[in-house]
N, C-alpha and C positions, 0 to 999 in steps of 0.2 A: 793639834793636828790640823794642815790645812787641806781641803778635799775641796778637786775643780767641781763646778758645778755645770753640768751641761745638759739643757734640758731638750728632749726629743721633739720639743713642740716649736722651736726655732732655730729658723738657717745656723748651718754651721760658722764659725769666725771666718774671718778674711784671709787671716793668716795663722801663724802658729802662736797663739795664746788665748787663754781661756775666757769663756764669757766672763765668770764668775770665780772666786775660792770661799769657800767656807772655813773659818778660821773656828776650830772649835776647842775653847781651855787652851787658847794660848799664854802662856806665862809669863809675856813679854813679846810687848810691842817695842817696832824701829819706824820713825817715820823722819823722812831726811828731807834737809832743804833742797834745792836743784845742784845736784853733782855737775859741777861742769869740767872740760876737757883741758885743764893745767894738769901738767906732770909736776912730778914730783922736783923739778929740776926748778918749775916754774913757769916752764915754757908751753907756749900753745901751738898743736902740730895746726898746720894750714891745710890742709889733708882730712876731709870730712870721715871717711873710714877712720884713718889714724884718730883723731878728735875722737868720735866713738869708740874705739879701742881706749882710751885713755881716761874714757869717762868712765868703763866699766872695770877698770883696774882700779878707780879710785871707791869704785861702789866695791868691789872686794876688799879693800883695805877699810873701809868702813863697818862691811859686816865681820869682817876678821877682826877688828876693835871688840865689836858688841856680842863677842863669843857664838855668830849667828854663819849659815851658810847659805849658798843662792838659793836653795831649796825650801828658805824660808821666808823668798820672797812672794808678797800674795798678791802684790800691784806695783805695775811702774806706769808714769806717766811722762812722757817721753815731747820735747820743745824741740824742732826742727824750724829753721829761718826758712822763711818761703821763699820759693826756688830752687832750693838742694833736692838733690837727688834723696830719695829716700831711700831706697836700695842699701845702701851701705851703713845705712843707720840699722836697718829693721835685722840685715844680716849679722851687727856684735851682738844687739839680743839676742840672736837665735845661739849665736857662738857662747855667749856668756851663759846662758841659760841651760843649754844644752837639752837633754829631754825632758828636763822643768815647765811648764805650762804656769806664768802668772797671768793674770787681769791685767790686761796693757792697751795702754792709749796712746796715741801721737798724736800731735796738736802742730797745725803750721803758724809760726807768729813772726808777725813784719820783722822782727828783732829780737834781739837778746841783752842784760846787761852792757855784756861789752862786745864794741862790734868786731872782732876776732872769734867769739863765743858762734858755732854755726847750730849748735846742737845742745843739749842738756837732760838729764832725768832727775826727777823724782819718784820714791820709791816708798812703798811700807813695805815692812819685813814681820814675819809671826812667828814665834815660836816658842 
């Protein structure tokens, strides 16, 4: 069972996701390299929404592998190339998420592997 953790003794988040999750008698961990934005085709949309959308389709075919659902995810940590807009990054997790709350971070970094790559996550999953 994972239970957000949100204590009344500190500001609330920035945005929509949880300080903390408490992972209790999980029976199985998922902890993934950086999902990045190739479809399944191969290709990389140039379109930092789209790239975001693409990332997070690949994070469902992922947890759809490991018998797991979004609901079991308890953290993502989120690479955005400095200069993008954020905005359209922080709105697939909301879409992807929906009224799921995990532990979520965004990091801006000069670069990514490859330089088409504008975005990426990392993620643990509980359940």
């Amino acid at each position: 069972m994972n239970l957000e953790i949100a204590p009344a003794g500190i500001a609330p988040t920035a945005a929509n996701y949880a300080h903390a999750i408490l992972s209790v008698g999980p029976s199985r961990l998922l902890h993934t390299s950086g999902i990045v934005p190739i479809a399944v085709d191969g290709t990389v949309p140039s379109d930092l929404a789209e790239q975001a959308a693409t990332v997070w389709l690949n994070v469902r075919a992922i947890l759809e592998q490991a018998e797991m659902k979004v609901t079991d995810i308890v953290s993502v940590t989120t690479y955005v190339v400095v200069g993008e807009p954020l905005a359209p990054v922080m709105a697939a997790r909301d879409s992807a998420l929906g009224a799921h709350r995990a532990a979520s971070t965004l990091i801006t970094v000069p670069a990514l592997a490859r330089a088409e790559w504008r975005m990426e996550i990392a993620l643990v999953a509980a359940g």
